[in-house]
Structure formats: structure tokens, C-alpha cells
C-alpha positions in Angstrom: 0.0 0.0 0.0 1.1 3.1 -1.2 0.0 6.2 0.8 0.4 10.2 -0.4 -0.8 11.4 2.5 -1.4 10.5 6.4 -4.4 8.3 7.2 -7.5 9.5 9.3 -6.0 9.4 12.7 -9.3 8.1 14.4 -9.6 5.1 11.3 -6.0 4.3 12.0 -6.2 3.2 15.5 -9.8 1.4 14.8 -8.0 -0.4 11.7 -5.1 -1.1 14.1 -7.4 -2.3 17.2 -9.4 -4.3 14.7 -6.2 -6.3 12.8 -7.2 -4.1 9.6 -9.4 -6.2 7.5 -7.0 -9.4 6.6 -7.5 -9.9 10.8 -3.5 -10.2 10.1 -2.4 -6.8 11.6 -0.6 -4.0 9.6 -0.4 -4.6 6.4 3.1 -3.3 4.3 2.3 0.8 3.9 4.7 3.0 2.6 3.6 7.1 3.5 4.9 9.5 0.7 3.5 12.5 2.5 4.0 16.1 1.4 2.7 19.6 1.8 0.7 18.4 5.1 2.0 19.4 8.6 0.5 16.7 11.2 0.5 15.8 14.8 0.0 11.7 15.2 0.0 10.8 19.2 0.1 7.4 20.0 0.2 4.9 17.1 0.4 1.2 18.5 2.8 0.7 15.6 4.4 -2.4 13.7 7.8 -2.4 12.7 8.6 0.9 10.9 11.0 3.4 9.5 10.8 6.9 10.2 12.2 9.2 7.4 12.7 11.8 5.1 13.1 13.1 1.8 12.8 16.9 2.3 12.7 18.6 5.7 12.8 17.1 8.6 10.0 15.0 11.2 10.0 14.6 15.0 9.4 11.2 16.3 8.6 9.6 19.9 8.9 6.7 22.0 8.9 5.9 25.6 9.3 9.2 26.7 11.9 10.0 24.1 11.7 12.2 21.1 14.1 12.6 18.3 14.6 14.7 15.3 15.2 13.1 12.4 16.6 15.0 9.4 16.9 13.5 5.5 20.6 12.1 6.7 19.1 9.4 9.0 16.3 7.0 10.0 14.8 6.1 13.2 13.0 2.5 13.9 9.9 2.0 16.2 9.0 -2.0 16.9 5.9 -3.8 16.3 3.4 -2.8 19.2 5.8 0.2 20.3 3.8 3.1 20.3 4.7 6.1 18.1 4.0 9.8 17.6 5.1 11.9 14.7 5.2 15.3 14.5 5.6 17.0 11.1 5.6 20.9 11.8 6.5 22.1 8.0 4.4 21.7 5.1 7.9 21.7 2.8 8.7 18.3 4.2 8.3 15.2 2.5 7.9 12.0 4.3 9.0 8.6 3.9 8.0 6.3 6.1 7.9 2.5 6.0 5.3 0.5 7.9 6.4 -3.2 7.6 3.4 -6.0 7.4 3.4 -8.2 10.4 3.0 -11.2 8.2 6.0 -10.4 6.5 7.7 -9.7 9.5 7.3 -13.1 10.9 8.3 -14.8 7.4 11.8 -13.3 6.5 12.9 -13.8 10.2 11.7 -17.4 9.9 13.2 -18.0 6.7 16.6 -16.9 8.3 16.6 -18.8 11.2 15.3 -21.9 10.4 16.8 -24.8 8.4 15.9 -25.2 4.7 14.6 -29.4 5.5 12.2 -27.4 8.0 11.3 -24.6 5.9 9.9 -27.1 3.4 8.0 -29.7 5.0 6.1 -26.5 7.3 6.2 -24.3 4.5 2.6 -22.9 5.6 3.3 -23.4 9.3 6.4 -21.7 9.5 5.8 -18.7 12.7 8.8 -15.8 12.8 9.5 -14.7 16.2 10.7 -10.8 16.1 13.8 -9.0 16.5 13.9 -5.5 18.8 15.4 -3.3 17.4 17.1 -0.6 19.4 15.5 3.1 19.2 18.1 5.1 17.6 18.7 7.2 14.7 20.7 5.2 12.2 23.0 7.5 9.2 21.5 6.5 5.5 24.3 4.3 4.3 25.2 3.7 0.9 23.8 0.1 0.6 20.6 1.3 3.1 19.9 4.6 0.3 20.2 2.4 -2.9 17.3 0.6 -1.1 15.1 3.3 -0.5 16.5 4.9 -3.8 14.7 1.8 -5.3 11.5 2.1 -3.3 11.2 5.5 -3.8 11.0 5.2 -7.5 8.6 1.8 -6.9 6.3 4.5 -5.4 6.4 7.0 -7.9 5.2 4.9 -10.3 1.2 4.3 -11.6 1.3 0.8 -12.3 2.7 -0.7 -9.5 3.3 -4.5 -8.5 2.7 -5.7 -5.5 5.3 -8.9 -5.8 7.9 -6.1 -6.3 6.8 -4.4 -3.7 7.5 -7.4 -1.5 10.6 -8.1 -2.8 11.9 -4.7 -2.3 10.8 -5.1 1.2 12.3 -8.2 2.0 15.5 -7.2 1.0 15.1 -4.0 3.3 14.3 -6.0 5.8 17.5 -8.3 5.6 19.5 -5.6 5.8 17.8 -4.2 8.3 18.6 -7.3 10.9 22.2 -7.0 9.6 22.3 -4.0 10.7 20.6 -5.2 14.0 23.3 -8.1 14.0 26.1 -5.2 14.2 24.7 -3.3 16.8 24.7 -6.8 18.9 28.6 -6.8 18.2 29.0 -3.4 19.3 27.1 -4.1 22.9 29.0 -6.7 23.6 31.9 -4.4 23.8 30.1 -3.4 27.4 31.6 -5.5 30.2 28.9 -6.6 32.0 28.2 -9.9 33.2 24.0 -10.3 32.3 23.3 -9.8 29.3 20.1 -7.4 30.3 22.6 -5.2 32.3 24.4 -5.1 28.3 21.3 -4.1 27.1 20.2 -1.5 29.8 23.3 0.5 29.3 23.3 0.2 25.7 20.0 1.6 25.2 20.7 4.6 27.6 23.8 4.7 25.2 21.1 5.1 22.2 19.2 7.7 24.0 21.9 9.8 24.6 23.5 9.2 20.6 19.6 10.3 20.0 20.4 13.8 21.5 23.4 13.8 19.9 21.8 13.4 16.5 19.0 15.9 17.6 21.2 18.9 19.1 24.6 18.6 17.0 24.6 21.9 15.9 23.9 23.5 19.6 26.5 23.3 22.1 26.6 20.5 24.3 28.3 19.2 27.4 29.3 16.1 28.5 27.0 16.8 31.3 23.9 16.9 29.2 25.0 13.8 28.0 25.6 11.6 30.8 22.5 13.1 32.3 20.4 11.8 29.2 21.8 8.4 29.6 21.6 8.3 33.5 25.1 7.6 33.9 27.9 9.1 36.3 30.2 11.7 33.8 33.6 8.9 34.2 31.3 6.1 33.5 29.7 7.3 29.9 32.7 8.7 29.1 34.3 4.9 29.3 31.7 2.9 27.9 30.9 5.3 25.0 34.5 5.0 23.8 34.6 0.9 24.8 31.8 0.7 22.3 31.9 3.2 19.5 35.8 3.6 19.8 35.6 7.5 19.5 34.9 9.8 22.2 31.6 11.8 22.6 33.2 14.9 20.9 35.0 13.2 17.9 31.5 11.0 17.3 30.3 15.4 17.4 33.0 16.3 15.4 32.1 13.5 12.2 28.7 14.4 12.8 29.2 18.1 11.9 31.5 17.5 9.0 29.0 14.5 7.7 26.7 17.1 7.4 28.6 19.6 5.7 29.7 17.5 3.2 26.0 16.8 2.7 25.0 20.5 2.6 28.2 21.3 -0.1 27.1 18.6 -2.3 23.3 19.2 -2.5 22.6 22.6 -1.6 23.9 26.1 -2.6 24.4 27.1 1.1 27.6 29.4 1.0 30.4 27.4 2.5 30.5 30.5 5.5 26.9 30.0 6.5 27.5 25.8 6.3 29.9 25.7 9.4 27.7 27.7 11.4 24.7 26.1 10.4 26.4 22.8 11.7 27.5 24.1 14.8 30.9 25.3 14.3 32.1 29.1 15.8 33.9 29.9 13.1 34.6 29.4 9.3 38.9 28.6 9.9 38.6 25.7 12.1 35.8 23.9 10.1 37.7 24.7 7.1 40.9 22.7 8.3 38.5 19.4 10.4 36.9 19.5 6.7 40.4 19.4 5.0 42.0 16.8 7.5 39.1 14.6 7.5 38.0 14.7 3.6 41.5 15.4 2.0 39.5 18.5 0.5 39.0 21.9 1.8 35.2 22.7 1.8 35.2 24.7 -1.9 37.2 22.1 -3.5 34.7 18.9 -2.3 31.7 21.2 -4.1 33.6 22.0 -7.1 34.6 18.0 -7.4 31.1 16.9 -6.4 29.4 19.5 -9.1 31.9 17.3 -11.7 30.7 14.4 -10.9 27.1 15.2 -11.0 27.7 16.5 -14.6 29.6 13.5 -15.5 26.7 11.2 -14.8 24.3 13.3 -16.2 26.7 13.8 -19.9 27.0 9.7 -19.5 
């Protein structure tokens, strides 16, 4: 299902309360909204991705609440409930509401022998993964998805075996990416594995903020305050697990976006730095340099080439 704007909000939760009509709860729906602003309080969700292509959306869970710009994504799970705020009626919305059917079947069909696949081939029941509430960066492999489900949705004959196959392969990568995370929390040295998961999701919460506030100033106070942890303590484990330190994990996220802004807007490379937080246009010039090989001007210039390259080609 294909959606160009939000739902009735009252029909939603009666669909959702109800199992929608196949009595199979959510079905796959894909929401391609633009031009609307919206408040959405309280969706009893299924798995879904929270994302844009213009502008930028403000989503919650358990008392958390992120921003999520057209650089990243951000997962709610299946019963978690959600609310999205869209404020600007510029933004354009992709979202990606998984069906629980198909949920169940691609985790089955990755966990359980072939011999068993094929003699319970109708049987077959997927338990579900939990995902951790974060906003993930668009990766190159995770945008040539949605690069192919975009234009899936854009067009008017559309075919709904694609459209499963598209999704499928979203979702494998999707619990690869869930696979890595696991790797990286069990970098935290803790003997129960709930006590590894407790402090990894404060972890998330406070990588949330980061993701939110990069371009304000902030403390490693704020931090360790978001993710209930002693100052020493998140200082440690953050840099046990993501092997940089709160301010250099600040640092890439600044210049990430930069090199973003240079290569798709027409943002003066002055108004760039402070846009992404930095004081002045000298020391963003030379991070930029050291960490791209490039000074600012020069990766816009190169970037503008290659754009014209693969349009001439």
C-alpha cells in the first residue's frame, strides 16, 4: 500500500485495534506525505521506519523524542507506540510501515533450516527481533534501497510482488544491521546480558540527543545526564563501544553534514559551518580538509563534476 498522505487518525487506531481487514495486523504501507504538517499521538505501531526526503520530522517513544533529518532514519517495533510530528508543510515523508505477516516470514526463513522450511512451508511462525530506538546515518547500501523504493512509489502501475521483494530485502538488511549493533554491545563489560542491554539503550538515547542537538553546544553533562550515567562512566563505555569519544562521534557528525550541505545545496560554505555548529569558518575549514582530503570549496567543485559526469554519460 502506497500512501500520499497520512491516514485519518481516528480510522487508523480502529483499523489497528481491529487487525485491519486481513484480521492479520498491519499490512506493508509505505507514507509518501508532502505539503501536510500533522501531529500523530500514539500509534500502536508495527515495525517501521521513520524518514525523510525533504525537511525534517520529530518522532517519539517511551518518553523519548528525536529529530530526524533527511541524513538518517529512526525504527519503532511492532506494538511500540509512536508519535510523529511533522511541523513544516515543505517536508516530504518517507515512512515505511512493515506488514506483520512479512515480518514473521523473512525472520523465519533466516533462522530456520531449509529441511524445515519445506516440510512446514505454511506453518512456519517468525519470532521478532527488537530493534534498538536510535537514529541510524543513511548508508550507501541502506539509500540504494530506498533509492529503489522510492521510485517503486512514484510509479502508476505498480506490483505488488515487487513491492515485497523490495521489502524483503530492506528488511534483511535491516537485521544486519541489528546483528552489528549486537557486536558493538557486547563491547560493554557486563556480566547479564540485560545489564548489556540497559546500558546500551541509555547509550542510544543519549546518541539520540546527539543526533538531535549537533549543531547546539553541548556538554558532556547533558550527556551523561540523558543516559543516567555518572560523567567517568559514559565517558568509558561510550569509547569501549563506538571507539571515538563523545566529541569526535560530534566532530564527524558536523562535517557529515557539511559534506552533505556542499554537495546538495547552494548554502555558501560560510553559512555551512555555522549552520552545523561550528564558531567559526577557519577551524571547520581545516577538520573538513583533515578529515575529507579536501578543503570545503574544493569537495563542491569535485562533487558538481561528478554530477555532470553522470548526467553527460
Amino acid at each position: 500500500m502506497i500512501r500520499k498522505e497520512f491516514p485519518d487518525l481516528h480510522w487508523l487506531k480502529k483499523q489497528i485495534e481491529q487487525q485491519f481487514v486481513s484480521k492479520q495486523g498491519w499490512p506493508n504501507c509505505i507514507i509518501n506525505a508532502r505539503g501536510q504538517s500533522s501531529y500523530r499521538p500514539d500509534i500502536k505501531g508495527t515495525l517501521s521506519l521513520f524518514m525523510n526526503v525533504k525537511g525534517e520530522t520529530r518522532c517519539g517513544v517511551d518518553n523519548q523524542k528525536v529529530q530526524v533529518d533527511t541524513s538518517h532514519f529512526f525504527i519503532s517495533n511492532q506494538h511500540q507506540p509512536y508519535t510523529l510530528e511533522v511541523e513544516n508543510t515543505t517536508t516530504e515523508t518517507f515512512n515505511i510501515h512493515f506488514s506483520e505477516k512479512l515480518l514473521s516470514e523473512v525472520y523465519a526463513g533466516l533462522i530456520t533450516p531449509a529441511d524445515i522450511l519445506i516440510d512446514n512451508h505454511s506453518r512456519i511462525e517468525g519470532q521478532y527481533l527488537h530493534f534498538f530506538n536510535r537514529l541510524y546515518r543513511k548508508e550507501e547500501v541502506f539509500t540504494k534501497l530506498i533509492q529503489r523504493l522510492y521510485l517503486y512509489s512514484q510509479q502508476e502501475y505498480r506490483n505488488p510482488i515487487l513491492l515485497d521483494e523490495l521489502l524483503t530485502d530492506l528488511l534483511v538488511y535491516l537485521m544486519q544491521l541489528h546483528r552489528d549493533i549486537i557486536r558493538e554491545m557486547h563491547r560493554i563489560s557486563a556480566l547479564k546480558k540485560s545489564t548489556q542491554v540497559e546500558i546500551y539503550k541509555r547509550l542510544c538515547e543519549s546518541l539520540n540527543y546527539l543526533h538531535s542537538f549537533y549543531n547546539k553546544e553541548i556538554t558532556l553533562d547533558e550527556l551523561s545526564a540523558v543516559a543516567c550515567l555518572s560523567k567517568f562512566h559514559y565517558l568509558r563505555l561510550f569509547k569501549s563501544v563506538l571507539h571515538l569519544s563523545p566529541h569526535q562521534y560530534l566532530l564527524k557528525l558536523r562535517l557529515d553534514k557539511a559534506k552533505e550541505l556542499l554537495q546538495y545545496t547552494q548554502i555558501p560554505v560560510t553559512d555551512i559551518s555555522i549552520t552545523v555548529g561550528f564558531e567559526n569558518n577557519t577551524s571547520f575549514s581545516r577538520l573538513f580538509q583533515q578529515r575529507f582530503g579536501q578543503s570545503p570549496l574544493n569537495y563542491r567543485l569535485a562533487s558538481g563534476k561528478k554530477k555532470l559526469a553522470i548526467l553527460v554519460n
